[in-house]
N, C-alpha and C positions, 0 to 999 in steps of 0.2 A: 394967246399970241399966235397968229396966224407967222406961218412956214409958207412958201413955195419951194418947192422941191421938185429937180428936173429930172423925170427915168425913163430909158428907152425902153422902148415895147416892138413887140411881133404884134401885139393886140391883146384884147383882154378882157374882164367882165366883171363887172361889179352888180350890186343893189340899184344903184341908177343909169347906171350905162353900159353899154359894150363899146371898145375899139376896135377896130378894123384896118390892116392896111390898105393900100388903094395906091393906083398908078397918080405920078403926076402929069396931068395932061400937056403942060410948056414943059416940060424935061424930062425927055427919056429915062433916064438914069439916077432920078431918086423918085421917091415913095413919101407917099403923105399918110394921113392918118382920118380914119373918118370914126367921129364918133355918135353912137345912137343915142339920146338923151332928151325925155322928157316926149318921146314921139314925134323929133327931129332930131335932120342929121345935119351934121356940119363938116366939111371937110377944110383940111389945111394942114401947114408943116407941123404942127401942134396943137394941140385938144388939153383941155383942162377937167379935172375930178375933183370935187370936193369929197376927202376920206375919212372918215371915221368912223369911230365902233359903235356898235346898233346903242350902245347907253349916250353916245356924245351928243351934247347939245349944240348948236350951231355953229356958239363959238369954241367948240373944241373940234371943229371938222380942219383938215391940213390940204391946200390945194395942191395939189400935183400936179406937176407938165407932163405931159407925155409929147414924147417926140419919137421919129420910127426908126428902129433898129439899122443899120446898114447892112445889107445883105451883101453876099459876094456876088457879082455880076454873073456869075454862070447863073446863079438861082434866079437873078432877076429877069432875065429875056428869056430862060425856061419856062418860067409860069407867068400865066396873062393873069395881074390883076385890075380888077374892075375899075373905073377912072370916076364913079358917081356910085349914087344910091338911086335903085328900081324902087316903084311904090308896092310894097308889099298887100295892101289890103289886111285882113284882119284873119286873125288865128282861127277863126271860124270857118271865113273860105278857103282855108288851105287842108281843112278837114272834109272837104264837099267836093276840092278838084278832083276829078278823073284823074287823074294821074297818083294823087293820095288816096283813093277810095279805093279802087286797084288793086292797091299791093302795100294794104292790110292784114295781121292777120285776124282772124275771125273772134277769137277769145278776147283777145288783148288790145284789138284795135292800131297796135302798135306798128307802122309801119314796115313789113321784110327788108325794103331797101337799106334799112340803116343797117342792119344787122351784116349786109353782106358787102359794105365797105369798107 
């Protein structure tokens, strides 16, 4: 028996998707949700997941709403979030930009940046 079930998120990550919040572009003062999935992204006031545990069979997956958290307005006009999705290009050439070659370290390959934010 399929469920829909409605939960607020900041964002989030699963096996098939991540969520994101995102500015709404006609309304200053709320937030949408953009979800990656399938290697598209979709944005709006709600994104859908299909959930279940790595044994469930199709029909035992539960769809989830997700809808975005209400933040208190000082947070909101603090921080600029994004209003769209950039095209990323592929996990390859983000290992080849100058900017990731860089500031590697040598052993590990492991980016320094991350470690020092």
């Amino acid at each position: 028996m399929e469920q829909n079930v409605i939960r607020k998120t900041y964002g989030d990550v699963f096996t098939n998707a991540i969520i994101e919040l995102v500015a709404d572009d006609m309304h200053e003062d709320r937030l949408n949700l953009l979800i990656w999935k399938e290697a598209q992204a979709y944005i709006g006031p709600q994104v859908h997941v299909d959930i279940g545990s790595k044994t469930a069979s199709e029909s035992e997956l539960e769809t989830v709403t997700f809808e975005p958290e209400e933040l208190d307005p000082t947070f909101r006009h603090a921080i600029r979030f994004p209003s769209h999705a950039e095209p990323f290009g592929s996990s390859r050439s983000a290992t080849t930009d100058p900017f990731f070659s860089n500031h590697r370290t040598p052993s590990s390959g492991v980016a320094v940046w991350c470690s020092s934010l």
